[in-house]
N, CA and C atoms of all chains as a GROMACS GRO file, in nm:
protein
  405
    1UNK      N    1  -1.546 -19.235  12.827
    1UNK     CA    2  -1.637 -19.198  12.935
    1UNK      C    3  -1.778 -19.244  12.896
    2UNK      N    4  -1.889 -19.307  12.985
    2UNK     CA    5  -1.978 -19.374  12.965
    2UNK      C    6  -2.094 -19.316  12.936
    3UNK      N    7  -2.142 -19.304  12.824
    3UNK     CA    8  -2.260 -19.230  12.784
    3UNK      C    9  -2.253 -19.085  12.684
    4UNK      N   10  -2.122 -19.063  12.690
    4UNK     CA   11  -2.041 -18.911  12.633
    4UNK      C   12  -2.020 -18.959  12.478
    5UNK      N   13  -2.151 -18.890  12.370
    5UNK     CA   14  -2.139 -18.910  12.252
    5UNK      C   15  -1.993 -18.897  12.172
    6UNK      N   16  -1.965 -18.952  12.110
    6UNK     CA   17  -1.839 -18.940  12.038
    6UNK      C   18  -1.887 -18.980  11.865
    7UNK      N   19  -1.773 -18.931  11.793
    7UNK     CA   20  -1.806 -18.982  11.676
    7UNK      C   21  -1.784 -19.125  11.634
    8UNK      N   22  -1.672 -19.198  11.732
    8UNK     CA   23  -1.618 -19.332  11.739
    8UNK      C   24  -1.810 -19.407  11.779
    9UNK      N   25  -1.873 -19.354  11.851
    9UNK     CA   26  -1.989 -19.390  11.945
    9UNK      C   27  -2.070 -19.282  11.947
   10UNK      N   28  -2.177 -19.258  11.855
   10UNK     CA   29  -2.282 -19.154  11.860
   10UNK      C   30  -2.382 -19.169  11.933
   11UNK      N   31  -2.401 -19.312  11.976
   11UNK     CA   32  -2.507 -19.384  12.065
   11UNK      C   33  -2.480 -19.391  12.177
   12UNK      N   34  -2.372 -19.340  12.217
   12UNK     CA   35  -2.339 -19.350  12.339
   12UNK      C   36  -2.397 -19.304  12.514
   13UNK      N   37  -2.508 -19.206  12.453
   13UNK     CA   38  -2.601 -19.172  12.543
   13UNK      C   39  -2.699 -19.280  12.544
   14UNK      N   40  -2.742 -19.287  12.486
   14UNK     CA   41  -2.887 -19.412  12.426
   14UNK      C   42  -2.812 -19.510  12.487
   15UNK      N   43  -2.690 -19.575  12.498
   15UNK     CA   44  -2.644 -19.699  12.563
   15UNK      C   45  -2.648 -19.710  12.737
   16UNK      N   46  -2.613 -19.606  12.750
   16UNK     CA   47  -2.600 -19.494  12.916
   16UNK      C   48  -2.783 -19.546  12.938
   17UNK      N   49  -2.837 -19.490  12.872
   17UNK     CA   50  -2.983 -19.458  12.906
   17UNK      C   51  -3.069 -19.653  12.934
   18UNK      N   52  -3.012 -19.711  12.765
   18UNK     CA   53  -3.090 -19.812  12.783
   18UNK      C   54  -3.019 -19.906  12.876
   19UNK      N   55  -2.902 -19.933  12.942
   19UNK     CA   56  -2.875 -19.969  13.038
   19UNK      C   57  -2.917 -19.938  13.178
   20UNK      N   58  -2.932 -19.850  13.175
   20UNK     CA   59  -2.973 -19.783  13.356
   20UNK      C   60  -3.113 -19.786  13.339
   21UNK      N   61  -3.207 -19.738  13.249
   21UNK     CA   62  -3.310 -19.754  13.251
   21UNK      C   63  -3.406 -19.877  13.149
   22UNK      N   64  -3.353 -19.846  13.054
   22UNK     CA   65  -3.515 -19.925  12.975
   22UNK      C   66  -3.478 -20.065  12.997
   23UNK      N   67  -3.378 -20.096  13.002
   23UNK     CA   68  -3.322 -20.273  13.012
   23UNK      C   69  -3.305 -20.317  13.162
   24UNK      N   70  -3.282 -20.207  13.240
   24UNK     CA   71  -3.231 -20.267  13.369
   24UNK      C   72  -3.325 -20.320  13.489
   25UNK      N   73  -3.299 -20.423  13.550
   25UNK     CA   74  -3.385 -20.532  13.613
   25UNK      C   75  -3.473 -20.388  13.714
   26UNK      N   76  -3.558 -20.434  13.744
   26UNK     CA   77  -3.651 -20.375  13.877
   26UNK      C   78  -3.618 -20.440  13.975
   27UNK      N   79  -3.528 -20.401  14.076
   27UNK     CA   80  -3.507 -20.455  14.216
   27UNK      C   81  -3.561 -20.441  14.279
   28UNK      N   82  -3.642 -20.268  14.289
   28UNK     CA   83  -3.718 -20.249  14.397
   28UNK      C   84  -3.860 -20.322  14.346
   29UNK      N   85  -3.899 -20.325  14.252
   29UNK     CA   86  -4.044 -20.411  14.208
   29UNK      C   87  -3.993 -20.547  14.279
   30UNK      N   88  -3.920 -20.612  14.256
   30UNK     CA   89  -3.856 -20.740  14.274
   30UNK      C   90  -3.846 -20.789  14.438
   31UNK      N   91  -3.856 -20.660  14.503
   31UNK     CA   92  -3.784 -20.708  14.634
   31UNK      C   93  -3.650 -20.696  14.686
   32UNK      N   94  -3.590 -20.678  14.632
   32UNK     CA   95  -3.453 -20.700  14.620
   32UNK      C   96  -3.374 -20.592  14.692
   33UNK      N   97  -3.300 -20.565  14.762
   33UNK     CA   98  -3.222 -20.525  14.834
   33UNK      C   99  -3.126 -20.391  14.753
   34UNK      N  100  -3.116 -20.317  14.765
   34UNK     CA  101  -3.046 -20.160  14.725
   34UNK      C  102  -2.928 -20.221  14.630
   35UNK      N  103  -2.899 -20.167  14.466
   35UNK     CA  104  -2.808 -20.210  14.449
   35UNK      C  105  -2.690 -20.061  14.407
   36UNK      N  106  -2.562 -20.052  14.466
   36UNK     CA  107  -2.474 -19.874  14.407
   36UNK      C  108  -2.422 -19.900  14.280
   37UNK      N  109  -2.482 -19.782  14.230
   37UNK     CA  110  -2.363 -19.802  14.068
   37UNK      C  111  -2.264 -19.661  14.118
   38UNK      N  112  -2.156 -19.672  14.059
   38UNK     CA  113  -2.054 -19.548  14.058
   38UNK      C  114  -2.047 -19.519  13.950
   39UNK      N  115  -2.081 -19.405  13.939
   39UNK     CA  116  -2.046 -19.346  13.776
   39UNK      C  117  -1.995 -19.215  13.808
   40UNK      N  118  -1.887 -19.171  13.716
   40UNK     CA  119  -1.792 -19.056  13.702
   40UNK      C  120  -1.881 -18.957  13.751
   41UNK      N  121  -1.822 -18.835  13.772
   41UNK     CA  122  -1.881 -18.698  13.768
   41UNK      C  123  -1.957 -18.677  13.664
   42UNK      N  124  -1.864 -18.726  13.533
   42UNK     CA  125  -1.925 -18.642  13.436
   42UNK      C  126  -2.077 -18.748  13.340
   43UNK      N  127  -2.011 -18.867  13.373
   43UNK     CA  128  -2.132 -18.952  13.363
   43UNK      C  129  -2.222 -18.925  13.424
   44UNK      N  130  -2.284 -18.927  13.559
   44UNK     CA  131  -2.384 -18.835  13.643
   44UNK      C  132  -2.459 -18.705  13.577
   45UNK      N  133  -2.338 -18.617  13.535
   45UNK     CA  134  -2.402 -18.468  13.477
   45UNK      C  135  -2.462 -18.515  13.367
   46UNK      N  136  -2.465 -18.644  13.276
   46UNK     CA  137  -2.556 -18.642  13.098
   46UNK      C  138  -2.657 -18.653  13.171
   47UNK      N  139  -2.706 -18.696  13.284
   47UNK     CA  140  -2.825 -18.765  13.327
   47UNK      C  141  -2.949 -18.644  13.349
   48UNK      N  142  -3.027 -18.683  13.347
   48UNK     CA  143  -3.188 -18.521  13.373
   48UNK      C  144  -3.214 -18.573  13.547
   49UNK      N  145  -3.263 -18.500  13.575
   49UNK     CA  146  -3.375 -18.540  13.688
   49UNK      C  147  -3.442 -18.658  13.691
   50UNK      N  148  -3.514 -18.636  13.582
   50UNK     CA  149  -3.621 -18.737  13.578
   50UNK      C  150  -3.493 -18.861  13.552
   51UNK      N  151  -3.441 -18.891  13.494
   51UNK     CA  152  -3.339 -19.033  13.433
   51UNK      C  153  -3.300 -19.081  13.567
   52UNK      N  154  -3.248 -18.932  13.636
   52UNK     CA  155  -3.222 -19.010  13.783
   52UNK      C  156  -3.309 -19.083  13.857
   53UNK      N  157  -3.421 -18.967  13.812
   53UNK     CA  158  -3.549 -19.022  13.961
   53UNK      C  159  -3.580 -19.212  13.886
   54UNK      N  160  -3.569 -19.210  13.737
   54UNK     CA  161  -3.626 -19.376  13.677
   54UNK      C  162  -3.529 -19.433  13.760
   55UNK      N  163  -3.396 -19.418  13.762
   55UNK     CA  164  -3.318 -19.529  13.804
   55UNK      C  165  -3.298 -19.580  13.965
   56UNK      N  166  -3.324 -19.456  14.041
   56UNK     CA  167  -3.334 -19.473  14.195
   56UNK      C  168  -3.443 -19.548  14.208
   57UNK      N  169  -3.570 -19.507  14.142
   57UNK     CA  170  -3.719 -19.604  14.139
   57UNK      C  171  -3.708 -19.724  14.161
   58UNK      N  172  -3.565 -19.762  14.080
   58UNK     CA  173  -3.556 -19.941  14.058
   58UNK      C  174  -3.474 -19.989  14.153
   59UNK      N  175  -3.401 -19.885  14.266
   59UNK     CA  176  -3.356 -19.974  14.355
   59UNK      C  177  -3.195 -19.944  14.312
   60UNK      N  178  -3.183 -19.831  14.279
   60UNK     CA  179  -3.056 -19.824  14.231
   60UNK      C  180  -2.993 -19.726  14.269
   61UNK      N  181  -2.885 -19.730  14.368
   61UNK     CA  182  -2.806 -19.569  14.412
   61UNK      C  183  -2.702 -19.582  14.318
   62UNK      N  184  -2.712 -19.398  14.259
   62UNK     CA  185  -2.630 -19.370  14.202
   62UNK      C  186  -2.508 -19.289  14.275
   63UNK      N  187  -2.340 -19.334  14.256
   63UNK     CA  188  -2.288 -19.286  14.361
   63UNK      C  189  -2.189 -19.204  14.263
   64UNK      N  190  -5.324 -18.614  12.898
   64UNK     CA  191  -5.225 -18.605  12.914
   64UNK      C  192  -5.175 -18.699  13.051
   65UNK      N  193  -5.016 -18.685  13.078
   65UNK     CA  194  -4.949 -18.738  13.185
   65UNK      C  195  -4.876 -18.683  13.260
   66UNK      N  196  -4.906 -18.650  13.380
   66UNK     CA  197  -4.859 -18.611  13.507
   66UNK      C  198  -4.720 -18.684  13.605
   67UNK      N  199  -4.586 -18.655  13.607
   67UNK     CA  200  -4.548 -18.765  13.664
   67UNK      C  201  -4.470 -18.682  13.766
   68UNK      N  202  -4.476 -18.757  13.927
   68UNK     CA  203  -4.436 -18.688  14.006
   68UNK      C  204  -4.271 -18.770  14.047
   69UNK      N  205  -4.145 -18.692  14.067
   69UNK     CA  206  -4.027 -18.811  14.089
   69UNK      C  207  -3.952 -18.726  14.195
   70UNK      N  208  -3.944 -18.829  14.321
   70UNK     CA  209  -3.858 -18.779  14.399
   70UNK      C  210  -3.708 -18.808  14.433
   71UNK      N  211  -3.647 -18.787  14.442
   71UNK     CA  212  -3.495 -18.821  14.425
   71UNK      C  213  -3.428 -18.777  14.538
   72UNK      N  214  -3.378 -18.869  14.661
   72UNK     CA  215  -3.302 -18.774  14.784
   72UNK      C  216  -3.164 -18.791  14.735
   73UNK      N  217  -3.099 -18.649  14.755
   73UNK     CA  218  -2.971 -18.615  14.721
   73UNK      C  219  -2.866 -18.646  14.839
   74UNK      N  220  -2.771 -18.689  14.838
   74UNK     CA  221  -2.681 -18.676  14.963
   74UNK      C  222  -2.552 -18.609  14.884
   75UNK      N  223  -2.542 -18.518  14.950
   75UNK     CA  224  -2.402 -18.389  14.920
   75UNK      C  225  -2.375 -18.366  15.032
   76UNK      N  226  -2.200 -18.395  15.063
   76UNK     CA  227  -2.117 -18.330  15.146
   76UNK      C  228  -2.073 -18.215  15.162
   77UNK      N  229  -2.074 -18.130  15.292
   77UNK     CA  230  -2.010 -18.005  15.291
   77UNK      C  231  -1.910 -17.994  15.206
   78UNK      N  232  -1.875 -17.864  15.217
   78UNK     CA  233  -1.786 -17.816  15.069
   78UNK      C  234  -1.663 -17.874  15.134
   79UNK      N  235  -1.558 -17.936  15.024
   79UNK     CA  236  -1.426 -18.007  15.063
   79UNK      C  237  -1.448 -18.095  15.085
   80UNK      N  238  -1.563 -18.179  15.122
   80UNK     CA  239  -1.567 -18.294  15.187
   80UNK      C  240  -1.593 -18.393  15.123
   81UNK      N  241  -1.594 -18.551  15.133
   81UNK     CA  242  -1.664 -18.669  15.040
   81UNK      C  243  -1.765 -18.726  15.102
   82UNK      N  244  -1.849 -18.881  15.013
   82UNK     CA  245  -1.866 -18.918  15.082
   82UNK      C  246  -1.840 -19.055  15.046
   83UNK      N  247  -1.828 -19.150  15.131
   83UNK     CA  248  -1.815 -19.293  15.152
   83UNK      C  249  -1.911 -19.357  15.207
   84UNK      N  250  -1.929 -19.518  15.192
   84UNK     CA  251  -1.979 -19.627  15.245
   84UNK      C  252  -1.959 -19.594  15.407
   85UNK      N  253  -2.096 -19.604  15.498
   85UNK     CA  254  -2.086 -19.572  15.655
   85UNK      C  255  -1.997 -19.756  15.667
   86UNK      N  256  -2.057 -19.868  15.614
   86UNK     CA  257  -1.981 -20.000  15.636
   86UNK      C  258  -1.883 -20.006  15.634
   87UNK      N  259  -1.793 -20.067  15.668
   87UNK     CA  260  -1.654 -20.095  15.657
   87UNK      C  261  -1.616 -20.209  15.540
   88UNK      N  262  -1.578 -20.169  15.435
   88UNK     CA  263  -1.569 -20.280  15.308
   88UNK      C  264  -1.441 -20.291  15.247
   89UNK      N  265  -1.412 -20.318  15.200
   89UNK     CA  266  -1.254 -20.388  15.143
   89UNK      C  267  -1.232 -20.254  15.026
   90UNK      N  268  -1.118 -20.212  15.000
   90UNK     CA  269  -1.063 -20.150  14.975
   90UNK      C  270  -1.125 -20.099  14.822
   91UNK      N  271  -1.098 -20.233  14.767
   91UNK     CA  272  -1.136 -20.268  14.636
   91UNK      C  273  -1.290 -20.173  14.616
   92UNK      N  274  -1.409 -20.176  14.681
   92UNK     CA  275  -1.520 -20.163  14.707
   92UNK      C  276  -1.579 -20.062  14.732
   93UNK      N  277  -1.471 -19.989  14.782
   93UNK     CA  278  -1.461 -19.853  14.850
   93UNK      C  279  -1.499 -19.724  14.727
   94UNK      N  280  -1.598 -19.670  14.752
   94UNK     CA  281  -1.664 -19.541  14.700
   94UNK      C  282  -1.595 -19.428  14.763
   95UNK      N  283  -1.586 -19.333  14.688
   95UNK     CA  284  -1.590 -19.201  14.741
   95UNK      C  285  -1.625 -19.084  14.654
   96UNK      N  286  -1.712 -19.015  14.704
   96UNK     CA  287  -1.756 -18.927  14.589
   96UNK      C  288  -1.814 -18.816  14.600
   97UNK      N  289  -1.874 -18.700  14.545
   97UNK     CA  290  -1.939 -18.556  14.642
   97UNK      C  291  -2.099 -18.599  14.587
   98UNK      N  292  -2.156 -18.704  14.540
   98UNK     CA  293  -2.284 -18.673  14.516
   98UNK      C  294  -2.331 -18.832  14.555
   99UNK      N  295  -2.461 -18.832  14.619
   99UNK     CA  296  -2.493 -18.979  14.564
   99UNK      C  297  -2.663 -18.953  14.538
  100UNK      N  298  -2.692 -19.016  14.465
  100UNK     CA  299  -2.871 -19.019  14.448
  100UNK      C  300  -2.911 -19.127  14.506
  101UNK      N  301  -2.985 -19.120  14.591
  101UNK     CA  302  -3.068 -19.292  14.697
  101UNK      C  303  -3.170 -19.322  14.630
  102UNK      N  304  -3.148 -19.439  14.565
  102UNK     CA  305  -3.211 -19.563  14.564
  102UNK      C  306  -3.361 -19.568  14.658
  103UNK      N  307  -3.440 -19.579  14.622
  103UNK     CA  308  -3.574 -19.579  14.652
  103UNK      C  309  -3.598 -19.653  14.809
  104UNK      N  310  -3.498 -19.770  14.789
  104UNK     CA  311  -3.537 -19.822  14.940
  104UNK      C  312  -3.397 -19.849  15.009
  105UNK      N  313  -3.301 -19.761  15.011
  105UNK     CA  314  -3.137 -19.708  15.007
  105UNK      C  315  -3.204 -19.538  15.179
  106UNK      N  316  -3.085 -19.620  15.250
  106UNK     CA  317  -3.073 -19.508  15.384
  106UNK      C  318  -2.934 -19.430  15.346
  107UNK      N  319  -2.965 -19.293  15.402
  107UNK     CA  320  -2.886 -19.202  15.413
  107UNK      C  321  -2.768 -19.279  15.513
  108UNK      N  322  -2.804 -19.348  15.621
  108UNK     CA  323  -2.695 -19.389  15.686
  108UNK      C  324  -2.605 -19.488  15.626
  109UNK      N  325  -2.597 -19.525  15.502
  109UNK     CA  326  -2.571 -19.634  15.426
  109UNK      C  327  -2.471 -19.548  15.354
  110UNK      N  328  -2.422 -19.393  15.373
  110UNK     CA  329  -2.322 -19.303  15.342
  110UNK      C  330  -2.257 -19.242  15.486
  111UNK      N  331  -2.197 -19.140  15.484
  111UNK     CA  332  -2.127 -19.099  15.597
  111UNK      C  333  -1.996 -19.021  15.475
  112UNK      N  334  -1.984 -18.904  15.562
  112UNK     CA  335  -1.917 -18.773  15.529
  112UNK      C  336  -1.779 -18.778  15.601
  113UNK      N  337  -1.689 -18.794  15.492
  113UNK     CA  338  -1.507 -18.756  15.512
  113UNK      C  339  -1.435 -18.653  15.477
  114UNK      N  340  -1.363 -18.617  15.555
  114UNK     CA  341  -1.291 -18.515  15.477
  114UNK      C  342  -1.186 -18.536  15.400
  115UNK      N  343  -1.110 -18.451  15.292
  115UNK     CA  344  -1.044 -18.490  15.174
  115UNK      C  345  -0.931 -18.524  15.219
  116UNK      N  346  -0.889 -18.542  15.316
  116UNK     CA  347  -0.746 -18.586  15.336
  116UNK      C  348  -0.780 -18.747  15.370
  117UNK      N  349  -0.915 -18.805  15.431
  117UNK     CA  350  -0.913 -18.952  15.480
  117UNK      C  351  -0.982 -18.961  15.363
  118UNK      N  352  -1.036 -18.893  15.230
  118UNK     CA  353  -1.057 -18.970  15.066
  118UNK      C  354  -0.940 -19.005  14.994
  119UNK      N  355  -0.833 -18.893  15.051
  119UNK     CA  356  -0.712 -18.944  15.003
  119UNK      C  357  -0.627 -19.051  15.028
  120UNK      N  358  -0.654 -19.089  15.173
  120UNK     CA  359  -0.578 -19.166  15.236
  120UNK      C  360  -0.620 -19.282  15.194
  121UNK      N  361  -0.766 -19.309  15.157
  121UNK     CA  362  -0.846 -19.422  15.096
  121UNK      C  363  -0.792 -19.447  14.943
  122UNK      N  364  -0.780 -19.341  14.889
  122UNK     CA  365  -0.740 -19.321  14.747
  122UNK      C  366  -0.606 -19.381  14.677
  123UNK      N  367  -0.491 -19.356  14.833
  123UNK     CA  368  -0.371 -19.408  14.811
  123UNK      C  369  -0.368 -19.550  14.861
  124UNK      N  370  -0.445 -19.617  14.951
  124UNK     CA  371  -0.476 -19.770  14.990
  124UNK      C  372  -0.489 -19.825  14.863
  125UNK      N  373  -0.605 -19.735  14.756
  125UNK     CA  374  -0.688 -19.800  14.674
  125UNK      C  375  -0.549 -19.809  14.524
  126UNK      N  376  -0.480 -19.751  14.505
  126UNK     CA  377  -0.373 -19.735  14.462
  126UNK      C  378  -0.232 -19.894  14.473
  127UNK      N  379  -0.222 -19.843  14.601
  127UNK     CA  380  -0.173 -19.998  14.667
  127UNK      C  381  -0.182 -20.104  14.595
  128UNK      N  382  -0.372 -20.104  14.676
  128UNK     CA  383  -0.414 -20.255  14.644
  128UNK      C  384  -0.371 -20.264  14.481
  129UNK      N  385  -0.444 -20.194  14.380
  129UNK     CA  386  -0.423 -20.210  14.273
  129UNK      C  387  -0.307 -20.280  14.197
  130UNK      N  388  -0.210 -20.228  14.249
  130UNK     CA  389  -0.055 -20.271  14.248
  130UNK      C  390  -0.025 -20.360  14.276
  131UNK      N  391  -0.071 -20.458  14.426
  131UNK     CA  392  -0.073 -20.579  14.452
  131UNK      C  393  -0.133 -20.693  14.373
  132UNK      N  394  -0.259 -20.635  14.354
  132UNK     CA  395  -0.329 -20.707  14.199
  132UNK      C  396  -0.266 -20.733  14.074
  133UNK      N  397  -0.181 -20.603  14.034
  133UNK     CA  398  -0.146 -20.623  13.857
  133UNK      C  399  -0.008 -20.734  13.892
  134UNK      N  400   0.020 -20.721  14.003
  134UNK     CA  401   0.153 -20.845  14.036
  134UNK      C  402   0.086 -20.978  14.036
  135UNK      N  403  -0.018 -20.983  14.038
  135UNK     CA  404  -0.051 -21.101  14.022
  135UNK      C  405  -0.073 -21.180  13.888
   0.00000   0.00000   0.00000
């Protein structure tokens, strides 16, 4: 499950995070047209408020 | 210090219910889910509310298709 620390993957939040946020393109800066990600239930629940509010910023529905 | 204000519109379906793509899209493509967070420049009408028996019915299409795929 994507972002759900494990001992196989302790980084596994930090990967969740720097994907959706610190690495991921700016669409809405860009212009660019709405893009959906689907992520699990439980992928959704690691996320804060704020992580959500960074990633919608960029043009990104989370479904 | 830093002040930061973040708004986030939620779309949640009545209880029991999902939600899906309002478009009509290929099977494969097909969302369904009880939460979505919108995308900054993302419309509420760009979802639309089902009930769990037509998520299921989508669910078992999506099943299908799958099956048609791994035969390939």
């Amino acid at each position: 499950m994507w972002g759900i620390n494990t001992s196989a993957i302790p980084e596994a939040r930090q990967s969740l995070i720097d994907s959706l946020i610190t690495y991921s393109f700016d669409r809405a800066a860009a212009g660019y047209s709405n893009c959906t990600i689907k992520l699990s239930a439980k992928t959704k629940a690691l996320l804060t408020e704020e992580e959500i509010a960074q990633i919608t910023a960029k043009g990104f529905t989370i479904a | 210090m830093i002040t930061s204000n973040f708004t986030v519109r939620v779309l949640q379906p009545s209880e029991g219910n999902f939600l899906t793509q309002s478009e009509d899209v290929s099977i494969e493509f097909r969302i369904i889910t009880d939460k979505v967070y919108l995308g900054v420049n993302a419309s509420e009408s760009d979802w639309k509310e089902i009930t769990s028996e037509e998520a299921q019915k989508f669910e078992k299409e999506r099943e299908e298709f799958d099956k048609e795929m791994q035969k390939k």
